[in-house]
Biopython code that builds the backbone (N, CA, C, O; Angstrom):
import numpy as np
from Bio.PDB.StructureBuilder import StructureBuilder

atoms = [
    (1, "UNK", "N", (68.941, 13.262, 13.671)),
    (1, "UNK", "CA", (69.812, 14.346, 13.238)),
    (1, "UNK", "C", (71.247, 13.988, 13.611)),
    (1, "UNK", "O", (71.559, 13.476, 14.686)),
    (2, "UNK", "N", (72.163, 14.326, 12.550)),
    (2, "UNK", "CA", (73.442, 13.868, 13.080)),
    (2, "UNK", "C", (74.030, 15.632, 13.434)),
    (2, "UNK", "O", (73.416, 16.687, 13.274)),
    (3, "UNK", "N", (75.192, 15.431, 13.867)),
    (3, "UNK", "CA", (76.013, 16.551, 14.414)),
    (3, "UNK", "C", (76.691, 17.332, 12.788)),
    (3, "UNK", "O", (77.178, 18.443, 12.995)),
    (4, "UNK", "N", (76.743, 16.923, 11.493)),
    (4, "UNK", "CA", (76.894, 17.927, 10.740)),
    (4, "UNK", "C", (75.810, 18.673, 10.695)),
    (4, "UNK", "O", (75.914, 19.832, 11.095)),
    (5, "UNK", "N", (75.022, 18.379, 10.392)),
    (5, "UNK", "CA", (73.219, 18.188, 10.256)),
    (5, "UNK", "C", (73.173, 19.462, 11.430)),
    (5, "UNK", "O", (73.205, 20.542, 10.841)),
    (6, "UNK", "N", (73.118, 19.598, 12.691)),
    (6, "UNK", "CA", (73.034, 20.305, 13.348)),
    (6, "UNK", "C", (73.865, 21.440, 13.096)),
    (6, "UNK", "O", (73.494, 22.613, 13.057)),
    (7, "UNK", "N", (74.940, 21.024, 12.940)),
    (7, "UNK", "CA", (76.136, 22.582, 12.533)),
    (7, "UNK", "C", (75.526, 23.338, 11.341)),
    (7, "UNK", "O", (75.789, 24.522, 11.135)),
    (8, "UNK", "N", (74.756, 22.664, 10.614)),
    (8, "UNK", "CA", (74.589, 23.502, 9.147)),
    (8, "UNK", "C", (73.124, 23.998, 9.698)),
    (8, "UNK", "O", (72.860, 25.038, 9.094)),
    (9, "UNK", "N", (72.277, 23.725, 10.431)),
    (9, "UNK", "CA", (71.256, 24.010, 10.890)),
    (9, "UNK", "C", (71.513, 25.679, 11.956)),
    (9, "UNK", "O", (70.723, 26.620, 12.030)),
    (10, "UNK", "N", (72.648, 25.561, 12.528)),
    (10, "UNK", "CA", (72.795, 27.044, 13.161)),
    (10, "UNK", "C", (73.550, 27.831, 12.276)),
    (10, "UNK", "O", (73.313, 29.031, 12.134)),
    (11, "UNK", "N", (74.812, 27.003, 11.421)),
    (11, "UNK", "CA", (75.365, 28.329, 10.568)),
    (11, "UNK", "C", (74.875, 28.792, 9.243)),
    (11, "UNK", "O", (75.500, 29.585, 8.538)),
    (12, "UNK", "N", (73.510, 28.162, 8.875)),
    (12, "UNK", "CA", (72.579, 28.678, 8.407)),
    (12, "UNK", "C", (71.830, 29.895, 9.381)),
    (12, "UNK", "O", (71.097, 30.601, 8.687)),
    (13, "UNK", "N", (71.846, 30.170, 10.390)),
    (13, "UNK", "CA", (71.163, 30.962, 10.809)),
    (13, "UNK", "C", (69.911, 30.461, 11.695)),
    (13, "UNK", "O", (69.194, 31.278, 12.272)),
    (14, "UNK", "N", (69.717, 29.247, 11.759)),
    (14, "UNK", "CA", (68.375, 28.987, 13.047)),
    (14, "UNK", "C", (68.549, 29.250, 14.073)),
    (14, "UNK", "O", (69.670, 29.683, 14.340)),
    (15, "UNK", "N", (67.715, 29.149, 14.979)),
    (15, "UNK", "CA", (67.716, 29.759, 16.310)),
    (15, "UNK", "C", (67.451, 29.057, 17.431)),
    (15, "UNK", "O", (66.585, 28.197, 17.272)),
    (16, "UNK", "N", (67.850, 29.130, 18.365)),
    (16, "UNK", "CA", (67.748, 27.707, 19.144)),
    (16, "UNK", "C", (66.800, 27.603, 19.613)),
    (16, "UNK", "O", (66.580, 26.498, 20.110)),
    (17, "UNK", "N", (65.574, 28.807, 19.741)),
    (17, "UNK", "CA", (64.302, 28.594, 20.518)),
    (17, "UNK", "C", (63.318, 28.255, 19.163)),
    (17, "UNK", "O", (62.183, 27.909, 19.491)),
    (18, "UNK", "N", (63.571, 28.300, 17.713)),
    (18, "UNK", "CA", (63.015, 27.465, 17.023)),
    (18, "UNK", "C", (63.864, 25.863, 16.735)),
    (18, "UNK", "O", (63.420, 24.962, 16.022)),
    (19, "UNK", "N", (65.399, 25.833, 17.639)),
    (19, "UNK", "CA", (65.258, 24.334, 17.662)),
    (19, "UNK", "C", (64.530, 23.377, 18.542)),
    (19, "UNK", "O", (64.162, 22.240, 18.248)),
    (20, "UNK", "N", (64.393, 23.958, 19.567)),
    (20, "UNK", "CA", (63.965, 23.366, 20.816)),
    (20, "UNK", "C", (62.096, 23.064, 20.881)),
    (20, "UNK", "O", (61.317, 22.205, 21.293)),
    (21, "UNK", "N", (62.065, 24.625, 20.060)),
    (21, "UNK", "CA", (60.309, 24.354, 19.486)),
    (21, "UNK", "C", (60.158, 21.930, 18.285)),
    (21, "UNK", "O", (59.555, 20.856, 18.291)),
    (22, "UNK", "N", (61.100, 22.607, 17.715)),
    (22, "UNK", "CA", (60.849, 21.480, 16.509)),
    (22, "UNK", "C", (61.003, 20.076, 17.217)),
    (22, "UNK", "O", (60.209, 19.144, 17.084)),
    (23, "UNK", "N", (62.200, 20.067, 18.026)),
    (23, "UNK", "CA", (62.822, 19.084, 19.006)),
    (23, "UNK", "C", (61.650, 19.052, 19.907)),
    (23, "UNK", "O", (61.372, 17.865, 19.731)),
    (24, "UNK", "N", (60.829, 19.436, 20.673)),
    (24, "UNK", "CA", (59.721, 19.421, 21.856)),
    (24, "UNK", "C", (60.779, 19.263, 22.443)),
    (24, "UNK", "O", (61.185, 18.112, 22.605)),
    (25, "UNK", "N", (61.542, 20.395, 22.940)),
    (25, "UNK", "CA", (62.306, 20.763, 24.208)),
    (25, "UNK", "C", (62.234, 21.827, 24.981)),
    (25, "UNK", "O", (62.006, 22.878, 24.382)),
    (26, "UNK", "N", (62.361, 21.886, 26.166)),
    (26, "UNK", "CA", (62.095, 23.268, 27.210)),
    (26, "UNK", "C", (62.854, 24.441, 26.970)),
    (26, "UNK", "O", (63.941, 24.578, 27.532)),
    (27, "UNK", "N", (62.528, 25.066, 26.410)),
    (27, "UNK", "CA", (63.540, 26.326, 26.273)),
    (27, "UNK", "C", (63.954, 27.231, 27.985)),
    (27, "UNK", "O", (64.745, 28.085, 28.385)),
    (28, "UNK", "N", (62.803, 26.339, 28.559)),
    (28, "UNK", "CA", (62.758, 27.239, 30.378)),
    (28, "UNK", "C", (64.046, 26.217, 31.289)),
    (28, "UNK", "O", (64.190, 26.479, 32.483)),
    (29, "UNK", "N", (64.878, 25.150, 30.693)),
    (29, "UNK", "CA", (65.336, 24.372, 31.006)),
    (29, "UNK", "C", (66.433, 25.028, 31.829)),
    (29, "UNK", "O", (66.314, 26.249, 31.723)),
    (30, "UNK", "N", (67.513, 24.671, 32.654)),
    (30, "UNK", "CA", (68.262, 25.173, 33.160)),
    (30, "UNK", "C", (69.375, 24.873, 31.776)),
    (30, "UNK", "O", (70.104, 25.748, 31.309)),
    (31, "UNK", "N", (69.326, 23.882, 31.425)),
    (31, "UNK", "CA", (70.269, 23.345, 30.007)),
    (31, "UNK", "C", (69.866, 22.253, 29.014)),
    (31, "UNK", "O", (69.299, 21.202, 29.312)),
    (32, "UNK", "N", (70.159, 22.565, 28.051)),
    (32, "UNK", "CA", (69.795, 21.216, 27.091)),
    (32, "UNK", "C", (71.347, 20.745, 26.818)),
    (32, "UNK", "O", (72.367, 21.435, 26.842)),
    (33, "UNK", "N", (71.229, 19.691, 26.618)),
    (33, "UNK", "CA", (72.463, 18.672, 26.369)),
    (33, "UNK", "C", (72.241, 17.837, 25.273)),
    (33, "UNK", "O", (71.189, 17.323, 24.894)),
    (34, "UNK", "N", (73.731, 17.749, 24.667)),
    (34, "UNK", "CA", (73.974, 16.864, 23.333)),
    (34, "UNK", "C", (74.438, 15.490, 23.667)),
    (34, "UNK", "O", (75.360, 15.195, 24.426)),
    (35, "UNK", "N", (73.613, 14.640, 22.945)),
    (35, "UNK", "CA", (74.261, 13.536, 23.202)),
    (35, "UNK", "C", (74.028, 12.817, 21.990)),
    (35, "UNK", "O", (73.294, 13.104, 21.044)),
    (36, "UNK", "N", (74.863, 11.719, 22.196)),
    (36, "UNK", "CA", (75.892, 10.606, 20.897)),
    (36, "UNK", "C", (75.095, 9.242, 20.890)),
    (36, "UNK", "O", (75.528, 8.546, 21.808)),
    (37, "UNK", "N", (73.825, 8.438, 20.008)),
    (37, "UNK", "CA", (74.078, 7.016, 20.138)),
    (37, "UNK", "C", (75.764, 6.540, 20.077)),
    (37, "UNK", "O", (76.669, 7.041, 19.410)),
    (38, "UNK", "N", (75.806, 5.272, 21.127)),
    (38, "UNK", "CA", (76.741, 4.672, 21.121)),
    (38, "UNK", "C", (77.043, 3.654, 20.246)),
    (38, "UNK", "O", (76.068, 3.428, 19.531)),
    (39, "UNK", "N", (78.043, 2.900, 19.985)),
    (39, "UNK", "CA", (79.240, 3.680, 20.356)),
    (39, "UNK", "C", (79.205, 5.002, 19.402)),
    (39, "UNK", "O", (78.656, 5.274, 18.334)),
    (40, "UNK", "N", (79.887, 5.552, 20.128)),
    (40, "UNK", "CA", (80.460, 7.159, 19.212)),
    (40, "UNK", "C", (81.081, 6.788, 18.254)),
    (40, "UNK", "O", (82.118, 6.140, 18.389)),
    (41, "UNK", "N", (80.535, 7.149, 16.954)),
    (41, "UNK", "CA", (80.948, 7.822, 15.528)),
    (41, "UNK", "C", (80.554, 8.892, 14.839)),
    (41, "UNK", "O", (79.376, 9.237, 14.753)),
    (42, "UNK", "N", (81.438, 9.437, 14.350)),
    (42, "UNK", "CA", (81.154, 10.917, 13.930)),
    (42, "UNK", "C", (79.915, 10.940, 13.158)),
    (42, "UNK", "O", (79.605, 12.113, 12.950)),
    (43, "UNK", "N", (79.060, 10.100, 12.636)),
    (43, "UNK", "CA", (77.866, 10.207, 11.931)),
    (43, "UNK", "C", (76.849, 9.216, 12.597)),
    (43, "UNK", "O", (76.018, 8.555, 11.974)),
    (44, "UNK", "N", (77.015, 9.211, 13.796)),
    (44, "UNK", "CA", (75.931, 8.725, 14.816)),
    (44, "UNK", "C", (75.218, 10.035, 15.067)),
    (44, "UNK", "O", (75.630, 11.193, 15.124)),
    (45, "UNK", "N", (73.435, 9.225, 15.263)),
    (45, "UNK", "CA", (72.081, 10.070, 15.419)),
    (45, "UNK", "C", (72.561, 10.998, 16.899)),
    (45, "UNK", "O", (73.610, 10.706, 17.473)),
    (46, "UNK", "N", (72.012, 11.681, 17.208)),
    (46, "UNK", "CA", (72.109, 13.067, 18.502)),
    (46, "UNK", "C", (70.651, 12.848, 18.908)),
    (46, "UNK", "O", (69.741, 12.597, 18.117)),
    (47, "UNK", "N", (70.524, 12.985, 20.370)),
    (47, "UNK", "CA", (69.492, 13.164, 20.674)),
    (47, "UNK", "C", (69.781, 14.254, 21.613)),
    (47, "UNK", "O", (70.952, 14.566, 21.825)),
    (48, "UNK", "N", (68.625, 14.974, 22.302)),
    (48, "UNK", "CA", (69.204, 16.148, 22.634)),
    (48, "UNK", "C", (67.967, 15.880, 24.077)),
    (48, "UNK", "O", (66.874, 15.364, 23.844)),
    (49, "UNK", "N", (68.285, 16.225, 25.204)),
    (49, "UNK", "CA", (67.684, 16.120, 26.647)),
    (49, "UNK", "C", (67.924, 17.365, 27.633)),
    (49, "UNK", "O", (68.914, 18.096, 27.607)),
    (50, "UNK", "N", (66.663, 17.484, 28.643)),
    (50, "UNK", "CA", (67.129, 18.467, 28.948)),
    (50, "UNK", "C", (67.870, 17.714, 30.686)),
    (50, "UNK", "O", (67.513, 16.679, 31.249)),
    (51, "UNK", "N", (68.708, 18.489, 31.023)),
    (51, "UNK", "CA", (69.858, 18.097, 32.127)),
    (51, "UNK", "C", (68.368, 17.445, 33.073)),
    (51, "UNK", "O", (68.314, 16.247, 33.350)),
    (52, "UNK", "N", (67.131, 18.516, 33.525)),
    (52, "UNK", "CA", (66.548, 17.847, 34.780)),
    (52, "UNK", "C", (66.023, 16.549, 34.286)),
    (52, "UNK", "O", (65.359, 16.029, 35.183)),
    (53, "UNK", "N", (66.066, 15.651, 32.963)),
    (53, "UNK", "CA", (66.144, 14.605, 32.422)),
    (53, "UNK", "C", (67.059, 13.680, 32.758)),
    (53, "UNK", "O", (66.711, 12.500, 32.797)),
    (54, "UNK", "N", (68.486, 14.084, 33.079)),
    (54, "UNK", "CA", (69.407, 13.324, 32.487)),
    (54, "UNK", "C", (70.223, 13.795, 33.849)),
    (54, "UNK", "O", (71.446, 13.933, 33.855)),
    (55, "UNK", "N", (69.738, 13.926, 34.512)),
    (55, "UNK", "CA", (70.737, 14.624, 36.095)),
    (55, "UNK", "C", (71.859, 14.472, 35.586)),
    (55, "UNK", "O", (72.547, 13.638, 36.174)),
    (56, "UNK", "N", (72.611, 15.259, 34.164)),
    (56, "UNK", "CA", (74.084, 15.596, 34.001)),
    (56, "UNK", "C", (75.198, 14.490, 34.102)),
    (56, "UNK", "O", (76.386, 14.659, 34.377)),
    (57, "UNK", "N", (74.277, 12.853, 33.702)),
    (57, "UNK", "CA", (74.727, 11.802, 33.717)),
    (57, "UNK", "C", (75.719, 11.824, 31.644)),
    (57, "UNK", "O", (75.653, 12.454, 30.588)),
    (58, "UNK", "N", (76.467, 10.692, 32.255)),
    (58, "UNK", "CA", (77.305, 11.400, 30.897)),
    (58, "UNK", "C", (76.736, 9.952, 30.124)),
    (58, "UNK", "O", (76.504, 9.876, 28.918)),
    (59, "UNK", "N", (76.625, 9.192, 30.799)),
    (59, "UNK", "CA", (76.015, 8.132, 29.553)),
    (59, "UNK", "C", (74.272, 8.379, 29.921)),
    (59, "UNK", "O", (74.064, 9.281, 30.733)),
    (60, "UNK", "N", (73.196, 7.736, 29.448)),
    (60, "UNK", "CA", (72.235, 8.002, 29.735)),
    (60, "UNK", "C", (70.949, 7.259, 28.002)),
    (60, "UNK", "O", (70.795, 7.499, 26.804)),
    (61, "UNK", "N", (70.431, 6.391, 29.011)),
    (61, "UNK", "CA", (69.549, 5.697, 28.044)),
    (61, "UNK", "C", (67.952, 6.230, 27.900)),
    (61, "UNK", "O", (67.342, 6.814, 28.795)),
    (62, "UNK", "N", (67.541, 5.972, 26.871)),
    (62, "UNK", "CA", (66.052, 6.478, 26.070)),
    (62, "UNK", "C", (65.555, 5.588, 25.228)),
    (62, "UNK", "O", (66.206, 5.369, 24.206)),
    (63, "UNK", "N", (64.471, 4.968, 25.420)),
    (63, "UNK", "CA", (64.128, 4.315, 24.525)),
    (63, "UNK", "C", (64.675, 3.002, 24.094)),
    (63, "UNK", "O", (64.325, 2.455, 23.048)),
    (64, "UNK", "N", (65.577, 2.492, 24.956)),
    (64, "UNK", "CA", (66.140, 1.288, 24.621)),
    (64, "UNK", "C", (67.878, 1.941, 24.217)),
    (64, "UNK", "O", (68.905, 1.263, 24.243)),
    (65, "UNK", "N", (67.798, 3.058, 23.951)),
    (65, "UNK", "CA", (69.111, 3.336, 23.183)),
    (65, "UNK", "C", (69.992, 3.798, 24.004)),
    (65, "UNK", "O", (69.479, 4.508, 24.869)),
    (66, "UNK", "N", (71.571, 3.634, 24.116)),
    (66, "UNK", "CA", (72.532, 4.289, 25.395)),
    (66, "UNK", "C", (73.045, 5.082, 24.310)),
    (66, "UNK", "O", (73.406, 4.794, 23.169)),
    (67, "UNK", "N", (72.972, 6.336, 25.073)),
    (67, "UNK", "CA", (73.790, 7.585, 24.457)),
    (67, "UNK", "C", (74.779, 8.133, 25.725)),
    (67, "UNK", "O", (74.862, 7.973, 26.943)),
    (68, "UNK", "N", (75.416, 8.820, 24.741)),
    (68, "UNK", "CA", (76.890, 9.133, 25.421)),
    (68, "UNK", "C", (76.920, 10.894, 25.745)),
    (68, "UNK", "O", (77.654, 11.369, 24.878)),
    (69, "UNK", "N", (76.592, 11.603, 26.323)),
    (69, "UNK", "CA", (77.153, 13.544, 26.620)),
    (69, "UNK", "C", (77.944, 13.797, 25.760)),
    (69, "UNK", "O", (79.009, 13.212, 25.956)),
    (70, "UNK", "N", (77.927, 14.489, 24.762)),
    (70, "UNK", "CA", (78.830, 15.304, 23.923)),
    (70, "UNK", "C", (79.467, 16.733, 24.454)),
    (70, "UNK", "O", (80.663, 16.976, 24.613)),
    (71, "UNK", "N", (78.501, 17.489, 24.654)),
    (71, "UNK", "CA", (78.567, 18.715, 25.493)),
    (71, "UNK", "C", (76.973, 19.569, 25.333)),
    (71, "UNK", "O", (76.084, 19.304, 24.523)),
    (72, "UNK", "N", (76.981, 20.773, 26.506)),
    (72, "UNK", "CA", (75.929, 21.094, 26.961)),
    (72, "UNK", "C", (75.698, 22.182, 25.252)),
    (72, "UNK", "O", (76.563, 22.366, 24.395)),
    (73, "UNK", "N", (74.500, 22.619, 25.257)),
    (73, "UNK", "CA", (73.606, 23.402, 24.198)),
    (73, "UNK", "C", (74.711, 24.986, 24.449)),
    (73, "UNK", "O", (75.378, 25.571, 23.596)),
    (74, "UNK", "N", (74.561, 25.286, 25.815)),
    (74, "UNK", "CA", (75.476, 26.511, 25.665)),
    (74, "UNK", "C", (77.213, 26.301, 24.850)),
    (74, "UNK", "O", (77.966, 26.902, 24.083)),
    (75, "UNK", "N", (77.144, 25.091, 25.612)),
    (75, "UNK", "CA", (79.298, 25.339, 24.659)),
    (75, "UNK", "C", (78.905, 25.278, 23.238)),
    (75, "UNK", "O", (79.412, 26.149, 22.532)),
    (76, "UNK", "N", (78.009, 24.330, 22.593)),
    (76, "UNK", "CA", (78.080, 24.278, 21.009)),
    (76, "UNK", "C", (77.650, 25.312, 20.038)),
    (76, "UNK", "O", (77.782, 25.203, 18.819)),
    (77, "UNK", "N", (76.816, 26.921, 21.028)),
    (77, "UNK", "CA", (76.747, 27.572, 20.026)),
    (77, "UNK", "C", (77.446, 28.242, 20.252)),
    (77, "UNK", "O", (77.302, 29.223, 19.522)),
    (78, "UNK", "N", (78.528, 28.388, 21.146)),
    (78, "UNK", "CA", (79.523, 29.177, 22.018)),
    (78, "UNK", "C", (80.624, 28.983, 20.450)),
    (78, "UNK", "O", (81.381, 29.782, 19.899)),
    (79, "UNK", "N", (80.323, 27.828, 20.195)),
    (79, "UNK", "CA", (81.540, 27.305, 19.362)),
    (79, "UNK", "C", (81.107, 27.754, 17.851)),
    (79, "UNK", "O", (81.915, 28.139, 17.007)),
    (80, "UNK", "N", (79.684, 27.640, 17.648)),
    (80, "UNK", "CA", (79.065, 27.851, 16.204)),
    (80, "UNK", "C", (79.302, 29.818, 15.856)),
    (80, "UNK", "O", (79.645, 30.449, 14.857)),
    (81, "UNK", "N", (78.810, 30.306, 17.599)),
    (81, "UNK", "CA", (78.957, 31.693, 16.974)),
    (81, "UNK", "C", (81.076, 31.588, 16.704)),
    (81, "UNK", "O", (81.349, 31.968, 15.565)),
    (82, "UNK", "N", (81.882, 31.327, 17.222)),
    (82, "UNK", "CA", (83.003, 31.456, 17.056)),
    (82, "UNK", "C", (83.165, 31.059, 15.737)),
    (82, "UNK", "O", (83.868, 31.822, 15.075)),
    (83, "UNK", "N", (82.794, 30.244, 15.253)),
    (83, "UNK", "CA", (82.991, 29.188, 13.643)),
    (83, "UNK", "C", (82.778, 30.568, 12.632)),
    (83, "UNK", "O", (83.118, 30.464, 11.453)),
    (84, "UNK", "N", (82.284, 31.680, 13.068)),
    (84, "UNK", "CA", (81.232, 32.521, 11.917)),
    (84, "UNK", "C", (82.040, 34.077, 12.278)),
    (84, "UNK", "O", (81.540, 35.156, 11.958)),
    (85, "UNK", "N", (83.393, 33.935, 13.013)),
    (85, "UNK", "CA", (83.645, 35.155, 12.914)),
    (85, "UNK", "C", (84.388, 35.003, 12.148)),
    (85, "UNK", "O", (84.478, 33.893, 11.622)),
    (86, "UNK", "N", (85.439, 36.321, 11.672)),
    (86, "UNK", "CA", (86.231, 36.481, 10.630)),
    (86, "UNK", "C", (87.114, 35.465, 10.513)),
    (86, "UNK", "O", (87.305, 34.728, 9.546)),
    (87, "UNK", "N", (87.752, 35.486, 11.806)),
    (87, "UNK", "CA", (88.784, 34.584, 11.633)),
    (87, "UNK", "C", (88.805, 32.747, 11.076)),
    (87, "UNK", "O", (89.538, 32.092, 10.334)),
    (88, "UNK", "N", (87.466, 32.421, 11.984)),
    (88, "UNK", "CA", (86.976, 31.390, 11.564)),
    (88, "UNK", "C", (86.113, 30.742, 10.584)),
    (88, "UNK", "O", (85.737, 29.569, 10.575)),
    (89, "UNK", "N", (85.760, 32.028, 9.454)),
    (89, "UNK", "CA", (84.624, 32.038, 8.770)),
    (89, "UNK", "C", (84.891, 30.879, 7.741)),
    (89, "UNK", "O", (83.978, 30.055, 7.683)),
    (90, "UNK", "N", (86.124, 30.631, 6.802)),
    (90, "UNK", "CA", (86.536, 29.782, 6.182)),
    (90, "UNK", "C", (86.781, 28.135, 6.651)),
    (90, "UNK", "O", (87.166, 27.248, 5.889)),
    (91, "UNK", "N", (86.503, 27.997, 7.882)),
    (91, "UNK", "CA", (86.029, 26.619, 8.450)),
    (91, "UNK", "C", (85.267, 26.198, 7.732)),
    (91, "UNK", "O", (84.380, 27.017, 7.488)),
    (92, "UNK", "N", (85.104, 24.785, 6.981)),
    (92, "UNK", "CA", (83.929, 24.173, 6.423)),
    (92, "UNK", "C", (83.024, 23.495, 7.313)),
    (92, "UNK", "O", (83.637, 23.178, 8.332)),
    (93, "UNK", "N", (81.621, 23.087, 7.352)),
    (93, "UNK", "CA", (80.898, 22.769, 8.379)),
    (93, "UNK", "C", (81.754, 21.014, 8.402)),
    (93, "UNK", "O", (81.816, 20.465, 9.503)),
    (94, "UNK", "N", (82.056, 20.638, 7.777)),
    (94, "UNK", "CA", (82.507, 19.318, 7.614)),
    (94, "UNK", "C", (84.133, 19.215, 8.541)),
    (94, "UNK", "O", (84.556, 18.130, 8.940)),
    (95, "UNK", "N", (84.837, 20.447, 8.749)),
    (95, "UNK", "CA", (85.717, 21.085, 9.561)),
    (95, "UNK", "C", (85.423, 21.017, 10.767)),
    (95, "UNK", "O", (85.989, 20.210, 11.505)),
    (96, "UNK", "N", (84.589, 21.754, 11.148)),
    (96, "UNK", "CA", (83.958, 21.954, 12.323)),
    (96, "UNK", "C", (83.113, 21.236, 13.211)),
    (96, "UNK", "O", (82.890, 21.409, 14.409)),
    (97, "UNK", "N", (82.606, 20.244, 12.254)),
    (97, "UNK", "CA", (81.834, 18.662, 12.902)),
    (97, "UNK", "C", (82.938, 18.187, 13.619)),
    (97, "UNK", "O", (82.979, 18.000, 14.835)),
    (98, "UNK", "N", (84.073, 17.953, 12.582)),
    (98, "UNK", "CA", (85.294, 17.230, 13.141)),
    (98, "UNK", "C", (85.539, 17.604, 14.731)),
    (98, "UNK", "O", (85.453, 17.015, 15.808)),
    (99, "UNK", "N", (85.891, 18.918, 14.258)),
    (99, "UNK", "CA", (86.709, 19.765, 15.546)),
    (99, "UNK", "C", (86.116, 19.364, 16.567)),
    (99, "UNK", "O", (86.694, 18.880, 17.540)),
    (100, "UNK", "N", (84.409, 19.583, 16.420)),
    (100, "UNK", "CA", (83.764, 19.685, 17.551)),
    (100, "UNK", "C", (83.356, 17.641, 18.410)),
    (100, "UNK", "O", (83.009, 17.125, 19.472)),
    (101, "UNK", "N", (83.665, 17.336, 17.260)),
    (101, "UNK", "CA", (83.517, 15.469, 17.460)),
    (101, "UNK", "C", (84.384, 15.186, 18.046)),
    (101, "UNK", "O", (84.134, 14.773, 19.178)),
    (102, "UNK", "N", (85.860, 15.249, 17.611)),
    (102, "UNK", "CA", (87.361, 15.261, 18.582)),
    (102, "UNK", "C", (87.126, 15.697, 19.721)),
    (102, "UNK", "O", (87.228, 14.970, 20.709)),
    (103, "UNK", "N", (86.700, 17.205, 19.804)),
    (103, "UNK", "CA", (86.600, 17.743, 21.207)),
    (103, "UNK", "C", (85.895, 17.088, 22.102)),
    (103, "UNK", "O", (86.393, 16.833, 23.198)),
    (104, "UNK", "N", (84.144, 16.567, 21.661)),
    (104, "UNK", "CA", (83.778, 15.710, 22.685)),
    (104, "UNK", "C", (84.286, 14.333, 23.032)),
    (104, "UNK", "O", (84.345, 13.975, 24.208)),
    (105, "UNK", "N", (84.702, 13.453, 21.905)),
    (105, "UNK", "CA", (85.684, 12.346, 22.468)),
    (105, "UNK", "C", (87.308, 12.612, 23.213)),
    (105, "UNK", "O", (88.177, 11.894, 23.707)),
    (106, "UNK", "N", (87.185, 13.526, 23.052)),
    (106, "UNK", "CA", (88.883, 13.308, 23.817)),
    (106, "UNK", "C", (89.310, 14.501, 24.787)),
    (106, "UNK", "O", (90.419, 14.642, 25.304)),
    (107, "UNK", "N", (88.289, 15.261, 24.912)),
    (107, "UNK", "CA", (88.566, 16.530, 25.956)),
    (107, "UNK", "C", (87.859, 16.938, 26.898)),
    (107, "UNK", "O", (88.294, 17.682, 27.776)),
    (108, "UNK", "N", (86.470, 16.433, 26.835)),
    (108, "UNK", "CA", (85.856, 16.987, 27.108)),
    (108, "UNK", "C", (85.279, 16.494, 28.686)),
    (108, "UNK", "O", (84.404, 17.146, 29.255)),
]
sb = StructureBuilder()
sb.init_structure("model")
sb.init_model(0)
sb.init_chain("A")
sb.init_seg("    ")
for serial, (resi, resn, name, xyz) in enumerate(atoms, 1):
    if name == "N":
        sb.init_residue(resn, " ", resi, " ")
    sb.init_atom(name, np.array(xyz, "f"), 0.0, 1.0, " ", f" {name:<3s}", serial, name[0])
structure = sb.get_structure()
């Protein structure tokens, strides 16, 4: 799954305890976390871990593959419900990949 892929997946309306069902992830987790195959490009695969996985390490390998922390499951729907209010409603998901891709490379 890439990170547009995911944005159109919540501002469609899914729910994160049917993402975490589909993903085989803990919904009892203290946090789930986003992360980037490396190097980071905006249309690199996401894999998604839960923190007592990944002791809140910002790079972190699986499977042979090094991925990079984007940000935790709470900031990105923090950001998806914001994308869907009035003000922000006219954001395109292709907008908002961006925003949210910038934000994890350079702010975060």
């Amino acid at each position: 799954m890439k990170l547009a892929e995911l944005i159109q997946f919540f501002r469609n309306g899914g729910s994160y305890e049917e993402f975490c069902q589909t993903q085989s992830l803990d919904t009892k987790s203290e946090v789930v976390e986003i992360y980037m195959e490396q190097p980071l490009k905006i249309d690199n695969n996401l894999a998604f871990f839960e923190i007592e996985k990944t002791e809140g390490n910002i790079e972190y390998s699986y499977n042979g593959i090094k991925y990079s922390n984007l940000f935790d499951f709470y900031y990105f729907l923090d950001a998806i419900e914001e994308s869907n209010n009035d003000d922000n409603q006219a954001l395109s998901n292709e907008e908002l990949t961006k925003l949210l891709y910038n934000y994890a490379i350079n702010d975060a």
